[in-house]
N, C-alpha and C positions, 0 to 999 in steps of 0.2 A: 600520469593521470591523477587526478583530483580525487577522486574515488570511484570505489566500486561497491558492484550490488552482487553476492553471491547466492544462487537460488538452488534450493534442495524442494525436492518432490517426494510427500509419503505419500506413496502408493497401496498401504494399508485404509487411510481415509481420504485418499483422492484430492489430498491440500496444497497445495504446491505453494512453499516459503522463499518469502525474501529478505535478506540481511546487507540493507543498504549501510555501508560504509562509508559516510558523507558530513562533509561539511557544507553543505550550500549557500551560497555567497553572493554569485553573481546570476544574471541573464544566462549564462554560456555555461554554469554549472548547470542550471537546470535544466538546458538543450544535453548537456551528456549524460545528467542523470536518467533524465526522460529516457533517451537514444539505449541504455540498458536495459530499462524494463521490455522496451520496444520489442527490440534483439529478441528478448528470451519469450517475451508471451507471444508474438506473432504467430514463432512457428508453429503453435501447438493447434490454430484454426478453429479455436472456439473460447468462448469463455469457461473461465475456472475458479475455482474458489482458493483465497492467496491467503496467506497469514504475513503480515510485514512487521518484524523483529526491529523495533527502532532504538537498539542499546548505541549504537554506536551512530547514531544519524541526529544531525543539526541543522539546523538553518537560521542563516542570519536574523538580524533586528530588522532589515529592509527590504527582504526578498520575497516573506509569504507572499503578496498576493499574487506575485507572477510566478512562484513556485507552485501556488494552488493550481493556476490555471494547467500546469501542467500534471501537476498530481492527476485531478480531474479529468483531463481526458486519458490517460493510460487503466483509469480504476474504471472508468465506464466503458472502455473499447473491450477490455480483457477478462474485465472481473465479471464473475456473476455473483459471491460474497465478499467480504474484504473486511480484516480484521486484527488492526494493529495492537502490538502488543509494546507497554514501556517506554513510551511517548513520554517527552521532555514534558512541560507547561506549555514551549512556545510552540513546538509541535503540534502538540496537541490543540490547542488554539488555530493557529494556521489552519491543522486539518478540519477539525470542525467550521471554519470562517468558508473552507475552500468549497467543502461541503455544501453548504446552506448555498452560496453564490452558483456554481459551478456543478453541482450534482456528484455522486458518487459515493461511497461507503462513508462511514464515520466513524463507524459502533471502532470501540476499543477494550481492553480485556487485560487482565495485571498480568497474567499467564500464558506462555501457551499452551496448556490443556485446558484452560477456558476460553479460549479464543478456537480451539478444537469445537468445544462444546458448542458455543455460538453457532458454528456453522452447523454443524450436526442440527441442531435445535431448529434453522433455518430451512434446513434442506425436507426434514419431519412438517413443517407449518406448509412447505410446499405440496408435500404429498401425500396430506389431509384435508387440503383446501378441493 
């Protein structure tokens, strides 16, 4: 396998993390990378708030846009905050390009206990409004 996405859940603030382990390259990378997040968020039958750890996660010079499209629909099916953390430049570019086109989380955070925060902060704006 080309890589994988390993996902840990704190059950102290209800965040459930992802540590995608990826080079993404082609079309057919990002049908498996997709195909992981898939797997794991499905079951849960609702949306959740995800922190995605991108230390170890690339992507080509010529695959953002069709890696956004995919980013973009697993972040809007699954997510209801989303909040990566340690984004390359091209990552991060891609994610924001995929964003703005395609809909989905953006926000980014150096940390993750700021990226805790974010959501926390989120979840507060929700249940003041």
């Amino acid at each position: 396998m080309k890589g994988t996405v390993r996902f840990q859940y704190d059950d102290v603030n209800d965040i459930h993390f992802a540590y995608p382990k990826w080079n993404v390259e082609t079309e057919e990378d990002c049908r498996v990378w997709y195909a992981q997040f898939v797997a794991y968020f499905a079951r849960l039958n609702r949306q959740v708030d995800v922190i995605i750890v991108l230390d170890e996660f690339k992507i080509g010079p010529k695959i953002g846009a069709t890696w956004g499209k995919y980013r973009a629909e697993w972040i809007k099916r699954y997510t209801r905050y989303s909040v990566r953390v340690r984004a390359d430049a091209r990552v991060s570019t891609f994610n924001a390009t995929s964003a703005v086109k395609y809909g989905g989380g953006f926000e980014e955070a150096a940390t993750i206990e700021l990226a805790v925060g974010i959501i926390k902060a989120r979840r507060f704006d929700d249940l003041v409004r």
